[in-house]
Phi, psi and omega in degrees: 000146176244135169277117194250107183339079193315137145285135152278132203032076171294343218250146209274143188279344179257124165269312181300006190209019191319148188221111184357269173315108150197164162251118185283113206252351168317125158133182178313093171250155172293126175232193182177163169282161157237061173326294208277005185048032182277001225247353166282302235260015184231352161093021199285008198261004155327210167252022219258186151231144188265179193275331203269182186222125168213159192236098175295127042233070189257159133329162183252007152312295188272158180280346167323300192298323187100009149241316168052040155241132206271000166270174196306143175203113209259303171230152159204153202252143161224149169227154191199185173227196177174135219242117140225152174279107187262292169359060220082029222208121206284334196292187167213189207227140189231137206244104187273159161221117189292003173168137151203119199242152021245340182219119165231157190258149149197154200241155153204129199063049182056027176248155213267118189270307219159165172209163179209145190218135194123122183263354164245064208214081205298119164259111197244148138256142128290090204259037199271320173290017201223324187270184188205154166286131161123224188279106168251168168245115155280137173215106172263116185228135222221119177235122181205126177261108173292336210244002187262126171282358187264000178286159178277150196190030141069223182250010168287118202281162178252344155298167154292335184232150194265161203193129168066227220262001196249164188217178209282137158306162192232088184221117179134203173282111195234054159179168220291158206215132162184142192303172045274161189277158166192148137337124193329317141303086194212152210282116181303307172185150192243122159266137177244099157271106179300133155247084174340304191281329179282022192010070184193137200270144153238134169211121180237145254222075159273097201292140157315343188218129188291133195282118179311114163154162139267139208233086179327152168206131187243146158244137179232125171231140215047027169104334180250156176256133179287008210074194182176179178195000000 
């Protein structure tokens, strides 16, 4: 019998902005601790391979990740690899990460992607000059300080064991990772206002690029079409 791997939380993570093209980067990746903070200065967004196993985007906090230990570890890293065909083909490809806390670095194909801060906050890079047809390497590295109370950190103990109103800390990629394909040109990002009383939506529309031009658009909702222009 062959066994076919579950993605965990398979399902496209933005519903309000959905996009064809895409890869769900979720499930068994290499990770590790950095106790010593050695893994820049050792190359680890490299060729290095980590020691661990974690099955994203659960925490090594939980038992969900295939590890579910609960001491302090301020950074650690993951890595994985993924296969697209790039190769005559004009798009470009952009890399979400729906949370990771508290501040992450990434590399692809050991070249330096980007950084971010903040853990409860959704990110996109644009890794389309960085990637090669065929086989790429994802390298994530996560930094979150259990003991600085001035970062925001909720209801996340600054102890080792949780204990009255506080629960186990959160540290790392803890929501979905995923590819998309999109046009050299593609809508960056969409807001929607509802207006109850005109019984009607504003929605305003933002290209990655200013558009020459006029730009068609059709609406549908629940499957039937509303027109467009």
């Amino acid at each position: 019998m062959i066994q076919v791997q579950t993605i965990p939380r398979n399902e496209y993570p933005r519903p309000q902005f959905v996009r064809e093209s895409w890869m769900n980067l979720n499930g068994w990746w290499q990770f590790d601790y950095d106790d010593g903070d050695e893994g820049v200065r050792a190359r680890w967004y490299g060729e290095a391979e980590l020691g661990r196993r974690i099955n994203v985007p659960y925490v090594y906090q939980t038992k969900l990740s295939g590890i579910g230990e609960t001491e302090f570890h301020p950074i650690v890293w993951y890595k994985r690899t993924f296969c697209v065909r790039t190769q005559g083909r004009t798009s470009r490809w952009l890399l979400n990460f729906g949370a990771v806390d508290y501040q992450a670095e990434v590399w692809v194909n050991g070249a330096y992607a980007g950084k971010h801060r903040g853990g409860h906050t959704s990110f996109t890079f644009d890794i389309t000059e960085l990637m090669k047809d065929g086989e790429n390497t994802l390298t994530v590295r996560a930094v979150d300080e259990p003991l600085n109370l001035e970062l925001p950190r909720g209801k996340q103990f600054w102890k080792g064991k949780s204990e009255n109103i506080f629960y186990t800390g959160t540290t790392g990629i803890w929501q979905t990772v995923w590819l998309e394909e999109v046009p050299d040109n593609y809508v960056r990002r969409l807001f929607m206002t509802p207006d109850i009383d005109q019984k009607s939506v504003k929605m305003e529309i933002f290209a990655a690029r200013p558009v020459d031009g006029t730009v068609g658009i059709r609406i549908s909702y629940k499957g039937a079409d509303h027109g467009g222009g």
